[in-house]
N, C-alpha and C positions, 0 to 999 in steps of 0.2 A: 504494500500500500504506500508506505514512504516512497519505495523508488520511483513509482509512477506519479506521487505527488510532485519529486525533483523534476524526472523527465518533463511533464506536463506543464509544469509553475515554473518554478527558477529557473530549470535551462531558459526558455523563451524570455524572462526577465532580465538574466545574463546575459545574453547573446542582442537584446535589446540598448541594454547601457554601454558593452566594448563593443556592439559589430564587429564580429570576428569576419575576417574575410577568410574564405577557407577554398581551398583549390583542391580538383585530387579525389574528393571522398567517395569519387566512385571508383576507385583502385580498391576498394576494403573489399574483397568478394564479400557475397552476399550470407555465406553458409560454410562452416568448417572452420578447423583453426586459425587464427591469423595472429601474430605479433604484431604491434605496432611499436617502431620500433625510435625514438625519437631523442633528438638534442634534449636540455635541460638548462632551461634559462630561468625558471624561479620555481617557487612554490606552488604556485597557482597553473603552473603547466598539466599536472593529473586533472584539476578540477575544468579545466578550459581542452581538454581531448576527452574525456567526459560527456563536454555538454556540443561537442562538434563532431563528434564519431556516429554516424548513421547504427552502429549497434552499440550496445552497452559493452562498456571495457571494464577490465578487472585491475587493480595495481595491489602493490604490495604495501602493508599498514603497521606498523609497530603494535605489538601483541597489547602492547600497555596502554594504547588509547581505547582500548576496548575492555579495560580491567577496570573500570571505573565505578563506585556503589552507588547507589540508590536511584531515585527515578532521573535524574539529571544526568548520571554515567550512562545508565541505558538508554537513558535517549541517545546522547552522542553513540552511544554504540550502533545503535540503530542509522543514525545517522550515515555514519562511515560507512555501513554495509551496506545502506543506500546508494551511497555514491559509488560503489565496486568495488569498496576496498577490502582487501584480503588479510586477516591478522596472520602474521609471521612474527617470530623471537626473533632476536640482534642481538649481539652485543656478548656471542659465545661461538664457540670453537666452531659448533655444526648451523651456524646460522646461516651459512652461505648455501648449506645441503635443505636445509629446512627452507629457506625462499626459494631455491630451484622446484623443491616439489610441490610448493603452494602454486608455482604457477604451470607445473609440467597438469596437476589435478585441473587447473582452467580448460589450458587448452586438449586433452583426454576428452573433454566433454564438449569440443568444436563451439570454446566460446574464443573470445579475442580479451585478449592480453598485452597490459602498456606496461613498457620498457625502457629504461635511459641508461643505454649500455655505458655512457660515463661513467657509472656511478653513483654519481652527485653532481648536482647543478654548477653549472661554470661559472666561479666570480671572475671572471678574465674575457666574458665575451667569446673567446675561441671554442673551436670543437677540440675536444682531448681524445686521447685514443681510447678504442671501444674495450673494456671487459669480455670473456668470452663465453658468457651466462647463456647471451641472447642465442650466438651459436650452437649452444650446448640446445640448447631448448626446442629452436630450430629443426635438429638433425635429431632428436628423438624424439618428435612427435609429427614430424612431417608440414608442421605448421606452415604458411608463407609469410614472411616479413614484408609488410609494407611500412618504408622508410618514411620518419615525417621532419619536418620541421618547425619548429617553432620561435615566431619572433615578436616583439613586443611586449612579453609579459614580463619582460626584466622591467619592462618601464610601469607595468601593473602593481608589483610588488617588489624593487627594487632589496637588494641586498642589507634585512637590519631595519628591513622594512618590515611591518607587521599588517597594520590597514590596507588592502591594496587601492590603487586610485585607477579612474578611468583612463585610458588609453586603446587606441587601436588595436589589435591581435591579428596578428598573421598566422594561418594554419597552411602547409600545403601538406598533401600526401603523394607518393612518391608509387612508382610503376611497383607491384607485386615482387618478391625474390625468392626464386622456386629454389632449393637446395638441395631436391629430391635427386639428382645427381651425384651426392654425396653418403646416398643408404647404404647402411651399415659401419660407415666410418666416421662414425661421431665420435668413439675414443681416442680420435685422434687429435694430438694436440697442435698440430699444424694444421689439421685441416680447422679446427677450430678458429683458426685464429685466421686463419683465409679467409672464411666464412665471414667472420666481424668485420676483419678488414675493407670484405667488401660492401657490408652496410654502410658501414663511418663513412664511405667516399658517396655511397648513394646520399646520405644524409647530408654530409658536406656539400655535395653538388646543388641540396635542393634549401640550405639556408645560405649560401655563400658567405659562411664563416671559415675564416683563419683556422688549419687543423695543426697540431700541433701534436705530434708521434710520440706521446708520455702520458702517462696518465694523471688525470687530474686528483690533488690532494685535498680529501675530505676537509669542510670548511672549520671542522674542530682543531684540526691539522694543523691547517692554513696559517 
């Protein structure tokens, strides 16, 4: 009942106040897995691929926004699940194994799944090199990656920014990327990494950001 109140209400209320210009969204096949597979320019980039994605997408959610007591936790709980988000634990040895299988569980059941093979959102503007999750994910479930990018919403919620403010949003989405050519060699660590490589340059090619062959340093890091 929530999600359909989101889909229904706020998307249209959203998409009313930034007009998102959106190119592409008919590259999302219609039925079966898909990745979407995308840069990271702020916070607000899940809730804004979300409410521009012709199907409901799934992202991954920290276990503890969903641990919250009494009727104000469950509602936010409620809320997140609204919006697609998936609880997954962080912040220990098997975390990286437990969010691969919260979203390998997504796309098993031919939904579509959002991805920002960075890692973490870019304070530098550039595209950084891809992790190689999304490949992983890709090559064992047959999924197709549709590369996206996104622009503008650094200026929605700017870095240390917490309010977001109005601004224009650019969404494109990018030609399909069949991988299927790669069955049964997903253990492999080169092919993996071929795999990513070749999203990062689709995604590069479709925000024409500056790439930058390192991986970018979590902003706790930073």
């Amino acid at each position: 009942m929530l999600h359909l109140l989101i889909r229904s209400l706020l998307a249209p209320l959203a998409r009313l106040l930034y007009r998102p210009v959106v190119r592409g969204a008919e590259n999302i096949p219609g039925r079966g897995p898909v990745l979407l597979a995308a840069n990271h320019r702020a916070a607000v980039d899940t809730a804004v691929l979300g409410i521009v994605s012709p199907r409901p997408v799934k992202f991954l959610g920290k276990a503890e926004y969903f641990a919250g007591k009494g009727p104000k936790g469950r509602l936010f709980a409620s809320f997140l699940t609204a919006l697609g988000y998936v609880p997954v634990q962080r912040g220990n040895a098997k975390a990286g194994l437990a969010a691969l299988a919260a979203a390998r569980s997504v796309l098993d059941e031919d939904g579509v799944f959002g991805i920002y093979p960075e890692g973490t959102r870019s304070l530098d503007g550039r595209l950084h090199r891809g992790h190689t999750g999304v490949a992983a994910l890709a090559l064992a479930t047959g999924a197709v990656v549709v590369p996206v990018a996104l622009s503008g919403t650094e200026k929605v919620q700017p870095v240390g920014k917490r309010v977001p403010r109005i601004a224009r949003v650019r969404v494109r989405f990018g030609t399909p990327l069949d991988f299927s050519r790669y069955e049964g060699l997903g253990a492999s660590p080169a092919i993996r990494r071929a795999v990513t490589d070749e999203i990062m340059y689709a995604i590069m090619e479709l925000s024409e950001q500056e790439y930058v062959d390192a991986y970018h340093a979590r902003p706790d890091a930073a």
